[in-house]
PDB file as gemmi writes it, atoms N, CA and C in Angstrom:
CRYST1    1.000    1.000    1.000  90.00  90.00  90.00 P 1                      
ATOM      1  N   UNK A   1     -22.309 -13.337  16.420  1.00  0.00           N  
ATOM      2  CA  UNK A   1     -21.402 -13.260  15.313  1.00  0.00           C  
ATOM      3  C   UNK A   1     -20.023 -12.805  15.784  1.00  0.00           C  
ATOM      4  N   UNK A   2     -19.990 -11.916  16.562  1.00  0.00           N  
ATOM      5  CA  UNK A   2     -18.550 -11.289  16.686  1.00  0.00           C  
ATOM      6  C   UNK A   2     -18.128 -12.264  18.061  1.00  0.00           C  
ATOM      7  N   UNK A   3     -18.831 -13.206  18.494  1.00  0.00           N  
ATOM      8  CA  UNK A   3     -18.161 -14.254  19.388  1.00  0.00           C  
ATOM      9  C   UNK A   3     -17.298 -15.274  18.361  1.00  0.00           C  
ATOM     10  N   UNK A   4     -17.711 -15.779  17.322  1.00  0.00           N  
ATOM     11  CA  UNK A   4     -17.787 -16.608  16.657  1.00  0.00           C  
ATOM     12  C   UNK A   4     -16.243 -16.368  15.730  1.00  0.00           C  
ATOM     13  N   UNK A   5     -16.304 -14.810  15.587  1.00  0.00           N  
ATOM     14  CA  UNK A   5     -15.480 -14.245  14.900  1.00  0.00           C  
ATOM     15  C   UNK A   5     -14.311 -14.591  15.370  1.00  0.00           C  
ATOM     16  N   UNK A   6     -14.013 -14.281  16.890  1.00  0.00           N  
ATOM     17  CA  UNK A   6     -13.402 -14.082  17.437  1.00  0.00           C  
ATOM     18  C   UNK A   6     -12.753 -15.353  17.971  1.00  0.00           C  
ATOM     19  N   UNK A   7     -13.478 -16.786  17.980  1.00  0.00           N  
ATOM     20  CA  UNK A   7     -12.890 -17.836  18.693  1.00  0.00           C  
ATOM     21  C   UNK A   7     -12.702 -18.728  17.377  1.00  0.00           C  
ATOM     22  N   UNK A   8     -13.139 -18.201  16.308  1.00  0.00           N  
ATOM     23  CA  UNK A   8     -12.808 -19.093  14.705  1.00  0.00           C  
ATOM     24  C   UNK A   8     -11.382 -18.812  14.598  1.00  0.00           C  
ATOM     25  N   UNK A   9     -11.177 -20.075  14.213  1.00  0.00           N  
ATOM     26  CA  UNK A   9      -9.050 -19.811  13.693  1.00  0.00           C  
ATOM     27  C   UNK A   9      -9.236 -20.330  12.451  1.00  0.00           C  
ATOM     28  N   UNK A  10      -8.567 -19.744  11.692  1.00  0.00           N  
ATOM     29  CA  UNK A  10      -8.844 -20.221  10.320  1.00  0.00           C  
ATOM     30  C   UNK A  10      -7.164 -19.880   9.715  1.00  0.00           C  
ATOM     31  N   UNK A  11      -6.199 -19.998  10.709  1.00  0.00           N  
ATOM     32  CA  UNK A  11      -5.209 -19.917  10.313  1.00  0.00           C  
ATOM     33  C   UNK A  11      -4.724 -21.285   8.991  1.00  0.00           C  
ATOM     34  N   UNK A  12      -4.637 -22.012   9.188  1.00  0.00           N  
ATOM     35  CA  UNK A  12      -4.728 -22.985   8.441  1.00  0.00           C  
ATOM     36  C   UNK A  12      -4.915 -22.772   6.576  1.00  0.00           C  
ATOM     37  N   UNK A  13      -6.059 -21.881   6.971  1.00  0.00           N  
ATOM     38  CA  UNK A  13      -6.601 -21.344   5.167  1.00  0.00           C  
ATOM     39  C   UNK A  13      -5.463 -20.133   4.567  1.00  0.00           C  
ATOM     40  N   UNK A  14      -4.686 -19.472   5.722  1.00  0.00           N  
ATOM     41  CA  UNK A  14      -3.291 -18.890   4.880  1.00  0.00           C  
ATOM     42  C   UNK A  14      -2.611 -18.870   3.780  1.00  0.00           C  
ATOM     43  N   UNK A  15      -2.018 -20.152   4.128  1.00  0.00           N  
ATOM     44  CA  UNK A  15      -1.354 -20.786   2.807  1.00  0.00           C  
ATOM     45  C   UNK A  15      -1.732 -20.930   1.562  1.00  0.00           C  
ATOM     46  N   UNK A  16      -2.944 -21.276   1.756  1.00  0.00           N  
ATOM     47  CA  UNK A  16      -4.192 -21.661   0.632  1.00  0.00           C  
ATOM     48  C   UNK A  16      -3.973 -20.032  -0.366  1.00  0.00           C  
ATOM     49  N   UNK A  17      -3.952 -18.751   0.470  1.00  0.00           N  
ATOM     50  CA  UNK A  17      -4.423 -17.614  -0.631  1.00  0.00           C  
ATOM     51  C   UNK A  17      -3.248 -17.431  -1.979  1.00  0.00           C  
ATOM     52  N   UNK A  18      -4.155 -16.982  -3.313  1.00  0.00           N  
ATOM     53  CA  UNK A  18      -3.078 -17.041  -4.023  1.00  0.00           C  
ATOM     54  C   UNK A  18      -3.388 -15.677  -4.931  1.00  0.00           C  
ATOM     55  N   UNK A  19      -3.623 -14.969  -3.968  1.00  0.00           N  
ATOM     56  CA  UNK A  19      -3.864 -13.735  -4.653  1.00  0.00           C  
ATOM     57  C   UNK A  19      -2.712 -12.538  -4.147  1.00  0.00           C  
ATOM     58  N   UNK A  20      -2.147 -11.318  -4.841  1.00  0.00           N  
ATOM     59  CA  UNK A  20      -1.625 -10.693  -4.055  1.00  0.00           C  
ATOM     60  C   UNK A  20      -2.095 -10.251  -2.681  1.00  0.00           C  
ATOM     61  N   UNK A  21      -1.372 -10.102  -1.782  1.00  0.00           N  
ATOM     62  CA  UNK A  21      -1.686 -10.031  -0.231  1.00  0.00           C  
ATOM     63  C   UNK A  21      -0.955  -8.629   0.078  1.00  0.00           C  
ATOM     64  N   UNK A  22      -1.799  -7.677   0.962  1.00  0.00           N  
ATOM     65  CA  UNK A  22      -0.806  -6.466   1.180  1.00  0.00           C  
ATOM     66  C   UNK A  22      -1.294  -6.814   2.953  1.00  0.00           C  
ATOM     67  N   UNK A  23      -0.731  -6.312   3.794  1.00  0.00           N  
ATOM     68  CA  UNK A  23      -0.839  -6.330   5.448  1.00  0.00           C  
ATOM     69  C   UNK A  23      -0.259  -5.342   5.796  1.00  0.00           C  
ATOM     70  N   UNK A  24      -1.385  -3.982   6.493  1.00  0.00           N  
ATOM     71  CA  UNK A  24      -0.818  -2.962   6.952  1.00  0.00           C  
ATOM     72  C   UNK A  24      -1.057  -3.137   8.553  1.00  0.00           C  
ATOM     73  N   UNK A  25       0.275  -2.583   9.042  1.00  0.00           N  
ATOM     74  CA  UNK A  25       0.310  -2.899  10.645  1.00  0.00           C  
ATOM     75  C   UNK A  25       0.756  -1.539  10.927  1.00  0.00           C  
ATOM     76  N   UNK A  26       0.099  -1.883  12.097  1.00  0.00           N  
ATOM     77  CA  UNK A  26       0.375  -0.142  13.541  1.00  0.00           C  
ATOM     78  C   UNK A  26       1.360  -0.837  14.016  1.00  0.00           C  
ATOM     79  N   UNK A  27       2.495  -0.033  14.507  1.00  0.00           N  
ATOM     80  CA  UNK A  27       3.668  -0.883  15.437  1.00  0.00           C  
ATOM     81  C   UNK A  27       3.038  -0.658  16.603  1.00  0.00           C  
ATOM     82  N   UNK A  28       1.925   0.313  16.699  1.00  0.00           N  
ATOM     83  CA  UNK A  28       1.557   0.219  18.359  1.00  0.00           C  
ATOM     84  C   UNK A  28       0.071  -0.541  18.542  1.00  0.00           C  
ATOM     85  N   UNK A  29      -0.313  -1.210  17.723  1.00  0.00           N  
ATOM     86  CA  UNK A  29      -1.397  -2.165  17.812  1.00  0.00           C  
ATOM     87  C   UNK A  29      -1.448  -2.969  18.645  1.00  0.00           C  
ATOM     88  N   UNK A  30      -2.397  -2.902  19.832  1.00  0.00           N  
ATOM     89  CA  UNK A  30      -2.507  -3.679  21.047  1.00  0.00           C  
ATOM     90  C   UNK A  30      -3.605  -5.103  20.552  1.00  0.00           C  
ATOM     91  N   UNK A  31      -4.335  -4.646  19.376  1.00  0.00           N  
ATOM     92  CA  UNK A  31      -5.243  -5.827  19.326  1.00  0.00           C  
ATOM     93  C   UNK A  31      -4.796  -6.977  18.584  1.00  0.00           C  
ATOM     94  N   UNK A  32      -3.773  -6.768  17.750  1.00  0.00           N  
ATOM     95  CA  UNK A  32      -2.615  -7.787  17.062  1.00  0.00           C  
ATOM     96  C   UNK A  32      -1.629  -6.924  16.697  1.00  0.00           C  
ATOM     97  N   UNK A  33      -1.078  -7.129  17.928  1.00  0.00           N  
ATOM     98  CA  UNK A  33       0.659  -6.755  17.565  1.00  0.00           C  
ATOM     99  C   UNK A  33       1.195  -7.204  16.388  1.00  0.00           C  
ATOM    100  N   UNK A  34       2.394  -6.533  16.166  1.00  0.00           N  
ATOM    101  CA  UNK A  34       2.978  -6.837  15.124  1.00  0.00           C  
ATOM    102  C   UNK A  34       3.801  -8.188  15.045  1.00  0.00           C  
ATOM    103  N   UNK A  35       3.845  -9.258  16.808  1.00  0.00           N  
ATOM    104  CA  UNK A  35       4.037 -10.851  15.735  1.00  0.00           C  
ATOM    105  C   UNK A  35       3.114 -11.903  15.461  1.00  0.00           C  
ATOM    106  N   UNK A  36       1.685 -10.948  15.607  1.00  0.00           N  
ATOM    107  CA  UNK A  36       0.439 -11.427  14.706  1.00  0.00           C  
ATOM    108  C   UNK A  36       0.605 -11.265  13.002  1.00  0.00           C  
ATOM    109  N   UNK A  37       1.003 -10.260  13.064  1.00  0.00           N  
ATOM    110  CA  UNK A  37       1.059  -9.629  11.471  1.00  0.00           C  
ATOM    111  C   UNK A  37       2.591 -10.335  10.774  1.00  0.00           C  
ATOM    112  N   UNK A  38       3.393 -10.741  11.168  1.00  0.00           N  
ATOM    113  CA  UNK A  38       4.869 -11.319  11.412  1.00  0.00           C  
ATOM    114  C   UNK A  38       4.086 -12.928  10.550  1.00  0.00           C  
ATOM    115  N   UNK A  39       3.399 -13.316  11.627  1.00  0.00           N  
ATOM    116  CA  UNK A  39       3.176 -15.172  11.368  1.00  0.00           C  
ATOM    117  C   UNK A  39       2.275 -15.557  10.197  1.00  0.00           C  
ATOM    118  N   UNK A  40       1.426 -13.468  10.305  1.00  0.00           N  
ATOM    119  CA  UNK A  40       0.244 -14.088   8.777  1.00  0.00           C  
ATOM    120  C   UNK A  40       1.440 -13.908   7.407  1.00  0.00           C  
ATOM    121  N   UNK A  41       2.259 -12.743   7.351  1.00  0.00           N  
ATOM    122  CA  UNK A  41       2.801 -12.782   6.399  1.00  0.00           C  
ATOM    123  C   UNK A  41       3.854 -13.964   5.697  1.00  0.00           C  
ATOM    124  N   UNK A  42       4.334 -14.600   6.777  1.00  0.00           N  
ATOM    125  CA  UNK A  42       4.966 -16.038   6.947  1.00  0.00           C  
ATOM    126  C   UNK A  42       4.156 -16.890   6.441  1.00  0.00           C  
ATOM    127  N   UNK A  43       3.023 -17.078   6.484  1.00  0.00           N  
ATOM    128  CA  UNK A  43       1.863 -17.920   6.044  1.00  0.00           C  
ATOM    129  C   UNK A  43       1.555 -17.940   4.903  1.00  0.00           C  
ATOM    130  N   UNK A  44       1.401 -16.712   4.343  1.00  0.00           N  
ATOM    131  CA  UNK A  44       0.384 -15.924   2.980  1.00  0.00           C  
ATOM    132  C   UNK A  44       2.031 -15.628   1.884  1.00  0.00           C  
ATOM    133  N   UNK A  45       1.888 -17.012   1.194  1.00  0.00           N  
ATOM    134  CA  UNK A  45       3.158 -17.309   0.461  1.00  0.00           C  
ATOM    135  C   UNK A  45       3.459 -15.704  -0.339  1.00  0.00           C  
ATOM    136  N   UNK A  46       4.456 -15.168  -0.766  1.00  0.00           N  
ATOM    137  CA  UNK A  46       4.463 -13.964  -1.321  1.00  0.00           C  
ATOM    138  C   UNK A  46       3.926 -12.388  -0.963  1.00  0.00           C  
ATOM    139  N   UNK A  47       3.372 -12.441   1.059  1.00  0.00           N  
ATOM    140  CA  UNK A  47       2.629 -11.583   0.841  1.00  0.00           C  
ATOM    141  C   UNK A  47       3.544 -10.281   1.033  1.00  0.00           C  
ATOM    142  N   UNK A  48       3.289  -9.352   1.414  1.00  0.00           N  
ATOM    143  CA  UNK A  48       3.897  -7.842   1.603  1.00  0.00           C  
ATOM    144  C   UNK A  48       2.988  -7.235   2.461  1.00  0.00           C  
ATOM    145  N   UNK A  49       4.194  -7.089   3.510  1.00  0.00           N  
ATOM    146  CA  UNK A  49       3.890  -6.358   5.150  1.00  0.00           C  
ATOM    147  C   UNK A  49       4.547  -5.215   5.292  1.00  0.00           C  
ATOM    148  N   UNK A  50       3.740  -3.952   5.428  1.00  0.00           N  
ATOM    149  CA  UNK A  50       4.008  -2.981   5.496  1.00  0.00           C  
ATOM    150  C   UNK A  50       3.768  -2.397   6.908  1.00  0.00           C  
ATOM    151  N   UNK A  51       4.671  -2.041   7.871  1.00  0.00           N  
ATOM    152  CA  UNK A  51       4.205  -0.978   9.245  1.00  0.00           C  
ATOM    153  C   UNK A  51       4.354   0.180   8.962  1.00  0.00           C  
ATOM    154  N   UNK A  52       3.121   0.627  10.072  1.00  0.00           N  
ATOM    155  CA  UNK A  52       3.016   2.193  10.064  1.00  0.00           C  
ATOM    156  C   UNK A  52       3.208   2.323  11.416  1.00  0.00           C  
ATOM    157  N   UNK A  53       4.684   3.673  11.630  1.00  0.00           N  
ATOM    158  CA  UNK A  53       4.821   4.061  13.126  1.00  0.00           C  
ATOM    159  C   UNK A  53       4.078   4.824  13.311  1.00  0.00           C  
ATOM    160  N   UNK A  54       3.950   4.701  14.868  1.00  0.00           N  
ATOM    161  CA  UNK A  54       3.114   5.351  15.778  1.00  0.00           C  
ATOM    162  C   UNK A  54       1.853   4.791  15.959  1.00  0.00           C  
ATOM    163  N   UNK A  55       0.941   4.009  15.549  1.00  0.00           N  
ATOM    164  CA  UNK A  55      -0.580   3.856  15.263  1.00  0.00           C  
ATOM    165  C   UNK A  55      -0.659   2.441  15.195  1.00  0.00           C  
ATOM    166  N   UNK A  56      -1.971   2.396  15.879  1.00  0.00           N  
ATOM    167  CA  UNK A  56      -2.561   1.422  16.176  1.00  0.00           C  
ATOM    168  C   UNK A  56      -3.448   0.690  15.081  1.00  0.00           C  
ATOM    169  N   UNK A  57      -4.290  -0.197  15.262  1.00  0.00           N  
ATOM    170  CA  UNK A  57      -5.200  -1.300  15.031  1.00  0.00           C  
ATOM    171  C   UNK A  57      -5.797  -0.388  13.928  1.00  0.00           C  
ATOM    172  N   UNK A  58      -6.218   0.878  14.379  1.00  0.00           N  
ATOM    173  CA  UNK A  58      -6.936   1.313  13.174  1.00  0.00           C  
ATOM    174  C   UNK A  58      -6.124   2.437  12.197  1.00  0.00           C  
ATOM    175  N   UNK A  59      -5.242   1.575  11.710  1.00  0.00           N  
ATOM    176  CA  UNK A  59      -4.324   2.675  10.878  1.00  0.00           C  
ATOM    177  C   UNK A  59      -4.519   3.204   9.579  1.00  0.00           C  
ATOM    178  N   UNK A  60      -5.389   2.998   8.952  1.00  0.00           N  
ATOM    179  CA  UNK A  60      -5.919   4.052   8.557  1.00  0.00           C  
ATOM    180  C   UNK A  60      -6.841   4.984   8.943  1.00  0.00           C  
ATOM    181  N   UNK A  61      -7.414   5.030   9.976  1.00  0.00           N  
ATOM    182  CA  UNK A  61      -8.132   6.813  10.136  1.00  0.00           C  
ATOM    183  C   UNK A  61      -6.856   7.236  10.912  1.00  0.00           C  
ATOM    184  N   UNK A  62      -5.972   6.634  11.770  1.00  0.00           N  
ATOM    185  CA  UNK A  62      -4.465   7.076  12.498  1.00  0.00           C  
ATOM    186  C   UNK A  62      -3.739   7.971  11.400  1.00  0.00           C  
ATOM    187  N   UNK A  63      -3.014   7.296  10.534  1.00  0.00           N  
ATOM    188  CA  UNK A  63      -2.735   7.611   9.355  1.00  0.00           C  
ATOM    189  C   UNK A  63      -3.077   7.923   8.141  1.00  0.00           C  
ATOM    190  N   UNK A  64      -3.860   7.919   7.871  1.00  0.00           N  
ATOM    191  CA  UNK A  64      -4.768   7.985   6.698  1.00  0.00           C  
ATOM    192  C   UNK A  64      -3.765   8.266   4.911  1.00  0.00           C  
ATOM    193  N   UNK A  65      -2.897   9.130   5.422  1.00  0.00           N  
ATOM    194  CA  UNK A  65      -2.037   9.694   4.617  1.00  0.00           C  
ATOM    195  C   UNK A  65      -0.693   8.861   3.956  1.00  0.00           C  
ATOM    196  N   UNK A  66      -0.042   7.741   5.591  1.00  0.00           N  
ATOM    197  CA  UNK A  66       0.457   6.876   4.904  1.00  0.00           C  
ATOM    198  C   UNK A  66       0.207   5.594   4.839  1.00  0.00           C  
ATOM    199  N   UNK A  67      -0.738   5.346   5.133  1.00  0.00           N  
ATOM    200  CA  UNK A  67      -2.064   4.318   4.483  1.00  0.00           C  
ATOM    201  C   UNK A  67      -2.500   4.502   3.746  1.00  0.00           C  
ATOM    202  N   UNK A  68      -2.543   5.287   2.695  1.00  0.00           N  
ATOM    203  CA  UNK A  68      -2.988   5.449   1.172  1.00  0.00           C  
ATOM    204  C   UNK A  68      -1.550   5.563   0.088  1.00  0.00           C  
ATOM    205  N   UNK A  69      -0.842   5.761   0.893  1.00  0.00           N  
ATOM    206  CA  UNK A  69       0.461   5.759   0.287  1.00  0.00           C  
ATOM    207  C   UNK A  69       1.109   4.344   0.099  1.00  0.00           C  
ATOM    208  N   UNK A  70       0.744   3.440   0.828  1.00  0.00           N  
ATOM    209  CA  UNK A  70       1.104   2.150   0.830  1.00  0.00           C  
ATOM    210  C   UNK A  70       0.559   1.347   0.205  1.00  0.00           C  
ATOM    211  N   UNK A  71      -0.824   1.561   0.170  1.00  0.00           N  
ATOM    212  CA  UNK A  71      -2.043   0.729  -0.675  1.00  0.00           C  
ATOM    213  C   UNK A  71      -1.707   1.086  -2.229  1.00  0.00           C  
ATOM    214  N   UNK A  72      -2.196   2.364  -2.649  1.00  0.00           N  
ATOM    215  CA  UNK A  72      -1.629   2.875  -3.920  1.00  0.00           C  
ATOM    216  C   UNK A  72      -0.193   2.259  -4.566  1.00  0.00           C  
ATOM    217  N   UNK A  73       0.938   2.175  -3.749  1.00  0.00           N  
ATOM    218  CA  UNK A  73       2.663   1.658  -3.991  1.00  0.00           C  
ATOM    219  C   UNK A  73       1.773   0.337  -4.286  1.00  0.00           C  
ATOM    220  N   UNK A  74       1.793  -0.739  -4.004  1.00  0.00           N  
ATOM    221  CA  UNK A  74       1.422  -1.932  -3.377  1.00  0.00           C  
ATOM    222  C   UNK A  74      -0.044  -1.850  -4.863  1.00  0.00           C  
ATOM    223  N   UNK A  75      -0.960  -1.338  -5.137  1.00  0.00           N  
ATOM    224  CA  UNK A  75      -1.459  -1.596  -6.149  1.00  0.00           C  
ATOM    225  C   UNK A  75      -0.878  -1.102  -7.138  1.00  0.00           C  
ATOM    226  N   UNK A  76       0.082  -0.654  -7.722  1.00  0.00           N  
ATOM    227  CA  UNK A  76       0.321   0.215  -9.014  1.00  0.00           C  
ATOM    228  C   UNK A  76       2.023  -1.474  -9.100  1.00  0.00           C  
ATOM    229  N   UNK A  77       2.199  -2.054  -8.197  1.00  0.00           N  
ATOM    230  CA  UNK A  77       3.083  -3.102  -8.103  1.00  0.00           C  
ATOM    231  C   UNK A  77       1.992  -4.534  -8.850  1.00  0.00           C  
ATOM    232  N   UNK A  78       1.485  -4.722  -8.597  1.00  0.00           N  
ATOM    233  CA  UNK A  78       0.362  -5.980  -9.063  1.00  0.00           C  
ATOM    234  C   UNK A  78      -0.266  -5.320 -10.103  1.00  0.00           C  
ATOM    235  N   UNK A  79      -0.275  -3.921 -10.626  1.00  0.00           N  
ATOM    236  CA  UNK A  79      -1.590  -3.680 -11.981  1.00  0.00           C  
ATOM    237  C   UNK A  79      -0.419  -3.582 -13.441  1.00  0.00           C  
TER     238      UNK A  79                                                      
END                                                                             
């Protein structure tokens, strides 16, 4: 499964989403840098890309604090 995961591109289905989209990025994310997160938001018509300095791939347990701060902004915007 996590081979499968990993060599599937499903970039293509991007465009397609038509739901609000939020994308939180680590500026120091080695496993998709930030012009991974750059090309999905380009893709995902309307979405909203938010970075968090300092932190990586897993930014919320990194941050936790302003990763809930962003999610919360970002849902109280769409409700």
């Amino acid at each position: 499964m996590a081979t499968a995961l990993a060599r599937g591109d499903t970039r293509e289905l991007l465009p397609e989403i038509k739901v609000p989209t939020l994308l939180i990025w680590g500026d120091a994310d080695k496993r998709s840098p930030l012009s991974v997160g750059h090309q999905m938001r380009d893709a995902i018509p309307g979405s909203r890309f938010e970075v968090i300095a300092g932190v990586g791939h897993v930014s919320n347990l990194e941050n936790p604090h302003r990763f809930n701060e962003i999610v919360l902004d970002f849902i109280a915007t769409i409700g």
